[in-house]
Every structure is written in structure tokens, then in C-alpha cells.
ZAMARGU-4260 file (C-alpha; in steps of 0.2 Angstrom, whole numbers, plus 5000, padded with zeros to 4 digits):
<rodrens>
0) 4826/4952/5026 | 4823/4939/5039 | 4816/4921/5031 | 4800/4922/5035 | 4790/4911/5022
5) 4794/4896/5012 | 4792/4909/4996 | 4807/4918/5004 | 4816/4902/5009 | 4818/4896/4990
10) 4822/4914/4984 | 4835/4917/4997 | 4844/4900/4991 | 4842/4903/4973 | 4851/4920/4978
15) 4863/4910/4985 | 4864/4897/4973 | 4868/4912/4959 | 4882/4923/4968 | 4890/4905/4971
20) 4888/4899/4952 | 4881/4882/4957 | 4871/4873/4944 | 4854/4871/4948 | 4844/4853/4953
25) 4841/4843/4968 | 4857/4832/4963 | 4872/4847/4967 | 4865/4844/4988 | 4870/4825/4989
30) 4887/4830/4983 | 4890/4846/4989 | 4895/4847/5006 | 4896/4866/5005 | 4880/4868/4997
35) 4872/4855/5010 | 4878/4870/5024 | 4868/4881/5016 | 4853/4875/5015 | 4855/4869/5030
40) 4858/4887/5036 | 4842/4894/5027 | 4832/4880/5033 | 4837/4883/5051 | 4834/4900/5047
45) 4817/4897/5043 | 4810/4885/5057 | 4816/4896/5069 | 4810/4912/5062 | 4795/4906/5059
50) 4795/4897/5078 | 4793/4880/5071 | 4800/4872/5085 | 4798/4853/5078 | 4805/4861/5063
55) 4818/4868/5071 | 4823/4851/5081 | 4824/4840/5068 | 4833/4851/5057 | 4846/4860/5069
60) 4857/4846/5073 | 4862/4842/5053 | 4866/4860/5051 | 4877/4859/5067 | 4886/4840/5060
65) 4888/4849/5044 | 4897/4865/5052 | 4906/4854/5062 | 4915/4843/5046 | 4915/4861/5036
70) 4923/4870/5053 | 4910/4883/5049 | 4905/4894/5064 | 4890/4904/5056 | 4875/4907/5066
75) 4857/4908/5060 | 4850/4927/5054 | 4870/4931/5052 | 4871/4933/5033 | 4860/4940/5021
80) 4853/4932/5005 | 4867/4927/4993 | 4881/4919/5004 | 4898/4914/4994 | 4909/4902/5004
85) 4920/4894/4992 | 4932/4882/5004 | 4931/4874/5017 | 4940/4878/5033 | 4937/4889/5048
90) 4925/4903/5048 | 4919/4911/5063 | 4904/4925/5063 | 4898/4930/5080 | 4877/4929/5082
95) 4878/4945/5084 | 4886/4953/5067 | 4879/4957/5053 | 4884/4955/5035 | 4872/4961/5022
100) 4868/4952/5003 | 4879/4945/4993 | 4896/4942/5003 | 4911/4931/5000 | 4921/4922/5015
105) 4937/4914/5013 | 4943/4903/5024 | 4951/4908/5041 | 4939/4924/5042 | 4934/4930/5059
110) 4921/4942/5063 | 4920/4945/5081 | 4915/4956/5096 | 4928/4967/5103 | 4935/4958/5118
115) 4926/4971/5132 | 4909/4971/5125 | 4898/4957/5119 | 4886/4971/5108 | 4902/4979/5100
120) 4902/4969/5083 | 4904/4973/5065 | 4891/4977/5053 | 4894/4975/5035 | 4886/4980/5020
125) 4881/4972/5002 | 4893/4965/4990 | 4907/4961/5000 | 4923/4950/4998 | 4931/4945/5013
130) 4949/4936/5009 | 4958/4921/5016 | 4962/4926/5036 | 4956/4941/5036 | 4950/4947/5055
135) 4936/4961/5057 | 4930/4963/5075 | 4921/4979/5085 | 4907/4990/5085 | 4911/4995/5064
140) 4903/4996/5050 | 4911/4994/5032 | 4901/5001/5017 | 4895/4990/5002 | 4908/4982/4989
145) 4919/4984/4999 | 4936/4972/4996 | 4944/4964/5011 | 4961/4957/5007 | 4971/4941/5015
150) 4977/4941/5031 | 4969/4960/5036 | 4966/4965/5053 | 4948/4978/5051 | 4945/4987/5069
155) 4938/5002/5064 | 4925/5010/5052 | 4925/5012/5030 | 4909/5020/5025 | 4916/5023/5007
160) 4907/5012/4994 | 4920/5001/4985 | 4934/5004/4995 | 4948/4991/4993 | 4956/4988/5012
165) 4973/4978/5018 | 4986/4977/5030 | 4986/4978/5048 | 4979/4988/5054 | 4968/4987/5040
170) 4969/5005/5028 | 4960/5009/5011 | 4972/5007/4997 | 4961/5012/4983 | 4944/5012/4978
175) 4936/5003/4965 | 4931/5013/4948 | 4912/5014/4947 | 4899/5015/4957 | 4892/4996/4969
180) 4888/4985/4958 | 4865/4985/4956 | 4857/4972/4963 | 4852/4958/4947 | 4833/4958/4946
185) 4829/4941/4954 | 4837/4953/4971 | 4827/4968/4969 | 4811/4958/4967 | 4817/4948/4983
190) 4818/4962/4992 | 4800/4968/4987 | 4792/4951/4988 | 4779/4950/5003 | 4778/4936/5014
195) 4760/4927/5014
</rodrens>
């Protein structure tokens, strides 16, 4: 769900405060460069969803200094509520994609367009890890709790739940016993929460 509202603004940065384990208080931003991103990212999300455009202005150009120091290329209305990034180091998501609640990134992950197309990108689901060099690119979709591990190359479909993919091309090598993990409470009630 698009930030729409200062209500959804704080409850999609608490979401993403909690899948990242961050302590909460004001003081974690002035040291945090990572943390600084994203609240950058959700702010930017906001302004220009809601098309504040002095909102926007003022805020945009910090969020693009700090991606620039982080090597962070992910556009505004990208990720859903509940973004993990835990290093620093090149990420590339085109605007287009679309990656759903609670989603890792490791460093050197690309999620691209395929090279004919500029619509042909990636759709993925809730609850998923992406590890260290991984690349996913085309018009595919990869199903929720899903595992991606290092250095995979994903150019095609998964629509099993919990699948656990590798190599390159990327294949399923298992599935994860049980079913994708439930949304805590403070996600469902984000998810229902109507903006004013």
C-alpha cells in the first residue's frame, strides 16, 4: 500500500524498523547511515505520493546524497513496508519492479528489466531474502518466502511459497518446511489501517 498519510508514513517505518531489529528513538538516525536511507526513502515516498512538491524538493536531494554514500540505487514506491538492508554496497532495483513486505537485500543485488523491454521486470512477493550478488531481471514473478541465495542468476518464474532457489540459472532446491511465515499483528493492522 502506497504511503499516502503521515499515519502510514510512521507505520511503514516502524515496520521497517522491526524486520531490521533497530532499537527504537530519534538517536539510532544521526548515527545510522542505513537507517537515514530509509527514512529518507519513506519520506520521499510520502511528499510525492501525496504530490507535495516543496516536500518533495527539499527532501529528495538528501535521499539521493545518502544513496549515493550507501551506493543504494532504490527508487521511491519500489519496496513495500518492512525493507532489510543490512550492508552497505551496491543495490540496483529498477523503478519499475516490484518487491512486496518484508524483503532482505544483500549487497550486489540487481533487479532489473530484461534488456529488450523497459516493462519486463520482476515482481516479488512478501517475506523475501535476497543474498549477496544475486541478479533477478524480466517480466517474473517469485512467490512469498521465498530464499534467494548468493550470486543466483533468477530469469524466470517461482510461484511455490517458500521455495529456496540457487545457482545460475537460478533452480528450486528445496522448499522450506511450513507454511509463509503470518504477517505479526502491527502488519495486518497496517494493511487495514485507512488513510484520513
Amino acid at each position: 500500500m502506497p504511503i499516502s498519510s503521515y499515519a502510514s508514513f510512521r507505520q511503514c517505518l516502524e515496520q521497517d524498523r522491526l524486520h531490521s531489529k533497530r532499537s527504537a528513538g530519534a538517536a539510532k538516525y544521526f548515527f545510522d547511515a542505513i537507517w537515514q536511507f530509509t527514512v529518507l526513502l519513506r519520506l520521499c515516498e510520502w511528499m510525492h505520493n501525496r504530490k507535495h512538491r516543496v516536500g518533495y524538493l527539499l527532501c529528495c536531494p538528501l535521499f539521493r546524497w545518502r544513496s549515493r554514500t550507501l551506493g543504494f540505487t532504490i527508487p521511491i514506491n519500489t519496496c513495500g513496508p518492512g525493507l532489510y538492508v543490512p550492508h552497505y554496497g551496491t543495490i540496483v532495483i529498477n523503478t519499475r519492479a516490484r518487491i512486496g513486505r518484508n524483503c532482505t537485500i544483500h549487497t550486489d543485488v540487481c533487479i532489473g528489466r530484461h534488456p529488450d523491454s523497459k516493462e519486463r521486470v520482476p515482481t516479488l512477493g512478501d517475506n523475501i531474502y535476497i543474498g549477496p550478488g544475486a541478479k533477478i531481471y524480466d517480466a517474473i514473478t517469485v512467490a512469498n518466502g521465498a530464499t534467494i541465495g548468493a550470486n543466483a542468476v533468477v530469469n524466470r518464474s517461482f510461484n511455490e511459497e517458500n521455495c529456496v532457489l540457487a545457482g545460475v540459472p537460478a533452480k528450486m532446491l528445496t522448499k522450506k518446511a511450513g507454511a509463509s511465515q503470518p504477517r505479526p499483528l502491527h502488519l495486518a493492522s497496517f494493511s487495514k489501517s485507512p488513510d484520513p
